[in-house]
N, C-alpha and C positions, 0 to 999 in steps of 0.2 A: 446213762439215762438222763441225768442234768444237762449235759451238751445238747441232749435232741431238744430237752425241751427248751434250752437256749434259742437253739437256732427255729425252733418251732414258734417262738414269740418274737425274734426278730423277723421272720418270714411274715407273723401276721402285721407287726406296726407298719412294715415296708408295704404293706396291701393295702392298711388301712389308710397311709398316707397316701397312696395312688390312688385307691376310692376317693376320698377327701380331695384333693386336687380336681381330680375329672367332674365332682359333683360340682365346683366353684364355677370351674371353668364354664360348665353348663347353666348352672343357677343366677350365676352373675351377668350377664347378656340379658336375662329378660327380667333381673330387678333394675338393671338400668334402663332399660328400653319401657318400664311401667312406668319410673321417675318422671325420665326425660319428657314422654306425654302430657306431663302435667308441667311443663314451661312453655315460656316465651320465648320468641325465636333469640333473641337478644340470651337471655337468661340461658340459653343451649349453648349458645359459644362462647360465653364468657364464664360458665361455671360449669361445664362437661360433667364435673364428676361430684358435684354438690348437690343438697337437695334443693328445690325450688324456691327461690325466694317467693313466690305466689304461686297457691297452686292454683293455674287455671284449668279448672271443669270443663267449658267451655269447649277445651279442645277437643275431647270428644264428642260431643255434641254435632263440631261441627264438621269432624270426618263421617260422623254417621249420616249427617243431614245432606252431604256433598258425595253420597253415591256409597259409601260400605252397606249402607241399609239392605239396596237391593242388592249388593253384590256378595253379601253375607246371607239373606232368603237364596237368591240364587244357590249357593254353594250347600246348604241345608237342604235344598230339595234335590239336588244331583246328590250330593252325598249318600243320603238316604233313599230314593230311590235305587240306588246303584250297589248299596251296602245289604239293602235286601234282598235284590236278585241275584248275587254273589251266594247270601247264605241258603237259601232259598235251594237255589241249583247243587251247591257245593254240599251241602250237606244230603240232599235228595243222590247223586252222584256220590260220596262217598260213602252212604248204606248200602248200596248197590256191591261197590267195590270193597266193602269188608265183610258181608255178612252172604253174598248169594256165588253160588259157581255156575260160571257157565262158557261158556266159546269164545275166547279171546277177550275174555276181561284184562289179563293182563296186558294186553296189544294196547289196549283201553288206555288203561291207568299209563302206560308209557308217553301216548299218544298227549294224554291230558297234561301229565308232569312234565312236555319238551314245552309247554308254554312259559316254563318259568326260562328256559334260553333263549328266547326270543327279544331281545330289546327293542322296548316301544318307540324309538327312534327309530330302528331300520324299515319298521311299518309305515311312518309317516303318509312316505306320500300316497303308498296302495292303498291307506285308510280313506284319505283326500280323498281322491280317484273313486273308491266302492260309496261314500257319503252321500259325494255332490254326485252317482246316480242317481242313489236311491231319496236324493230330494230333500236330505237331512241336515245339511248345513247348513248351521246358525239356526241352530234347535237344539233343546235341551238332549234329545236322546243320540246326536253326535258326539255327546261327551261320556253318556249313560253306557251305551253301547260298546265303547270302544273300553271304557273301563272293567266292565264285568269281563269283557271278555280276556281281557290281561288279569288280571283277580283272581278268578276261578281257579287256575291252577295251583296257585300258593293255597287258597282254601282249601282244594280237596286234598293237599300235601298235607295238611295240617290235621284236619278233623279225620280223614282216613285213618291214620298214625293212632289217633285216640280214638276211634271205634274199636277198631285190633282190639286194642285194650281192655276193652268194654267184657266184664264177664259174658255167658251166653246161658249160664242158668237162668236168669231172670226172661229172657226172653224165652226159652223153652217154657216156662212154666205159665208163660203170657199165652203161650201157641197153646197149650192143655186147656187154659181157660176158653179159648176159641176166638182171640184175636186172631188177627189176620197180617201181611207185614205192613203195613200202611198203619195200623193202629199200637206197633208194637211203635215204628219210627217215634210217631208223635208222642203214644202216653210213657214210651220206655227211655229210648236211646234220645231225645233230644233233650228231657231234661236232665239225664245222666251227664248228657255232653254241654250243658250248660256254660262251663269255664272255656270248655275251647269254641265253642259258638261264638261266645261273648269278647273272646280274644281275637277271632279273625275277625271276627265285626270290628273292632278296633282297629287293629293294624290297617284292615282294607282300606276302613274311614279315613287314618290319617292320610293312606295316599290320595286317596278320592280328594280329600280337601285341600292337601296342599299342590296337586297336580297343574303343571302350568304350560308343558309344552305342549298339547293338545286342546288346553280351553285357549290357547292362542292362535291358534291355528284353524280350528273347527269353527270358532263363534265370534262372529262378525259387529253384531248390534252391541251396545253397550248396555245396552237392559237385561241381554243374556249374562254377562261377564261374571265369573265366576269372583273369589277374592285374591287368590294369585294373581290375575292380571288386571282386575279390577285397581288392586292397591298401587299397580304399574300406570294406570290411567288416573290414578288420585295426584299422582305425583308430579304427573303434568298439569292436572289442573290447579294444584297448589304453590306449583312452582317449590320456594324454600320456607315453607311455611313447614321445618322441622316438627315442631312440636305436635301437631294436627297429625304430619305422615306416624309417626310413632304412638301416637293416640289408634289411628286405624290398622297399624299393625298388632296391638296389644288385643284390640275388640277380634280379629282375625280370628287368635293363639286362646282365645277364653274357652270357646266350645271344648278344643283337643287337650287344653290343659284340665275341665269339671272330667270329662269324658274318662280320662285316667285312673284321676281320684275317684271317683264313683266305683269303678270296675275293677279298680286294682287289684282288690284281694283276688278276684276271677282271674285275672292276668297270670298271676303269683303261682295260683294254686294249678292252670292249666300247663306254664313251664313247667312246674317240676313236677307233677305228675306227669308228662310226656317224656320229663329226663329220666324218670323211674320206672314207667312201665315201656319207653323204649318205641 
């Protein structure tokens, strides 16, 4: 019994060192990348890994002033329109497919889930090509469009999984009262499904916002430009003004980083309830 619990606390410090490490690894890229925004270009290459002799404010200021402003609005209103028609449909689509029977739902649900094999790379060019028929490139909904429609499948992957889940007495006893399933959706299952709502919302978002082979490709004008390639066109126009580029990569990372914190416990509690009820 002392051997197991030997090797049972060696097992955990060896994890917890691996945890510990991975967190560094992670953690430490974007305390230096907040630092280093607060130097001078001079002050970046002659003290990489010190803190500022002066911190200049300034620098953000003047990546926001020099084009993040609107490439940061831009990427807030793709995001969020895109992240609501995601949840919108996805979870409209996965009440369907966990609660009603009928003629080829599962054809359905297969149909829906081969979208998560699909890589949005081999789409490219037939995205292009159906766009610029329909008259949409270098428009906001060339980026909106092609996003939901890659999303949705991971969505109903997700929230379907956790409807399963979802007792069915409360909804029975919702039908006695003389709801109807439109009134069960809203006043029952969606705030039950609250953490995994709030999860793929999240996930989705971050790819919506950090998305960049398609806002390159689809969006022509610079007043459309998303901040992936926004930050690509800051870079040019700053040339090696370090401190500035790393100022407008940190204001990027602010939304996806509050966005986290805010929701986390939702995050937390939607994993492992999905890893427990399966």
């Amino acid at each position: 019994m002392k051997q197991v619990n030997i090797w049972g606390r060696v097992f955990n410090l060896i994890l917890f060192v691996i945890l510990i490490t991975i967190s560094i690894c992670i953690i430490f890229p974007l305390i230096w990348m907040i630092i280093s925004g607060f130097k001078s270009n001079t002050d970046f290459f002659m003290r990489p890994w010190s803190l500022p002799e002066e911190w200049i404010w300034e620098n953000f200021v003047i990546a926001w002033e020099n084009g993040v402003a609107r490439y940061f609005l831009n990427s807030v209103l793709v995001t969020g329109v895109s992240v609501f028609l995601v949840l919108i449909i996805s979870s409209l689509a996965s009440y369907s497919l966990s609660r009603f029977d009928y003629k080829g739902k599962n054809i359905l649900f297969i149909f829906i889930i081969s979208g998560l094999m699909l890589a949005p790379q081999v789409s490219l060019i037939a995205l292009f090509k159906m766009l610029q028929t329909l008259h949409l490139i270098d428009t906001y909904w060339a980026l909106i469009l092609p996003y939901v429609a890659f999303q949705i499948p991971f969505a109903v992957f997700l929230m379907r999984s956790y409807f399963l889940a979802l007792p069915r007495e409360i909804e029975d006893a919702a039908y006695i009262d003389g709801c109807n399933s439109w009134s069960v959706f809203w006043r029952i299952i969606l705030p039950m499904s609250k953490p995994i709502v709030l999860t793929a919302g999240l996930l989705t978002g971050m790819f919506f916002w950090n998305e960049f082979m398609f806002a390159l490709a689809f969006i022509e004008s610079s007043e459309l430009r998303t901040i992936p390639v926004g930050l690509m066109n800051l870079r040019s126009q700053l040339g090696t003004n370090y401190g500035v580029l790393l100022a407008g990569l940190f204001i990027a990372t602010i939304p996806m980083i509050l966005l986290f914190i805010i929701f986390q416990k939702h995050f937390i509690n939607a994993l492992s309830d999905g890893g427990v009820k399966g």
